[in-house]
N, C-alpha and C positions, 0 to 999 in steps of 0.2 A: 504494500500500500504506500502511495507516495501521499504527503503533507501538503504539495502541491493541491489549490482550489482547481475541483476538476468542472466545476459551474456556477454559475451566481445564484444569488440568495433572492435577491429583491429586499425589499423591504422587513424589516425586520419584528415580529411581533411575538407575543408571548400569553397565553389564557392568564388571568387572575390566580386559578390552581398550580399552573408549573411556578409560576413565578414565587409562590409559598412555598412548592418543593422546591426548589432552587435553593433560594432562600433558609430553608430549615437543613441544609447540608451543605451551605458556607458554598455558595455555588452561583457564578453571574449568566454560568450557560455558554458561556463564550470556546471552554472547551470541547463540550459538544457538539456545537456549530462548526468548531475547527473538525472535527472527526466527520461531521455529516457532510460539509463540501468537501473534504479530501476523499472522499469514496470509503470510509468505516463504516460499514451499516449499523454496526452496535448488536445487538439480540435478535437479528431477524432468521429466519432459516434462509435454506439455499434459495429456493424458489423464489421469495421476496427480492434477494439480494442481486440473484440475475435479474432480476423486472428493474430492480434499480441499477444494472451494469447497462443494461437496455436506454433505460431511462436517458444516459448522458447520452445516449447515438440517438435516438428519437426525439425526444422534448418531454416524454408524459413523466407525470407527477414521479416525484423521490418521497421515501418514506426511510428512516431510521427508529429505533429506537434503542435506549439506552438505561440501566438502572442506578440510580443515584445511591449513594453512599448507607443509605437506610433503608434501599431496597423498594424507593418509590419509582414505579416506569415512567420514564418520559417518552413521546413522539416526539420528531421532527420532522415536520411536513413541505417542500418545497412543491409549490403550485408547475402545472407546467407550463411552458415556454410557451410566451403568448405572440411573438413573432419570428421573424427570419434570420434577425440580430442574434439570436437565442435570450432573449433576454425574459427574465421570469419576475413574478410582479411581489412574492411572498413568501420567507419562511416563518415555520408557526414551530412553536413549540407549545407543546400541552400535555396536559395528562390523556391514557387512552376513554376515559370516561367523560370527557371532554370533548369528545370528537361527534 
């Protein structure tokens, strides 16, 4: 896995629940994010993780997710590429109960 960003985020947001897990594990999410644009899937299985290897040659959505230090799941959700620039309009991060 390269550290190298393998696609853009857009915009950047967060649910009211991650941002309390975040928070309650000494966490701004930022190294997450570094893990979700460098192509880390985090806890996904295979299947997902191809759909997400898929994802950077196509445009359609990115999904990660990852467990926080107490064992809270987070999603990272990258909307898909809404033009020809590849450029994408949003990453979410949230709880999966939140989706």
């Amino acid at each position: 896995m390269s550290e190298r960003t393998q696609f853009s985020l857009g915009q950047l947001v967060a649910t009211p629940g991650a941002l309390d897990a975040l928070a309650r594990n000494g966490s701004t999410g930022l190294e997450y994010l570094q893990k979700h644009a460098s192509g880390h899937w985090g806890d996904l299985g295979d299947e997902d993780k191809s759909a997400n290897d898929a994802a950077l040659r196509t445009g359609a959505r990115i999904m990660s997710a990852y467990r926080l230090g107490d064992g809270t799941r987070i999603w990272i959700i990258t909307d898909a590429e809404i033009d020809e620039q590849h450029n994408r309009q949003a990453t979410t991060i949230l709880l999966p109960d939140e989706y």
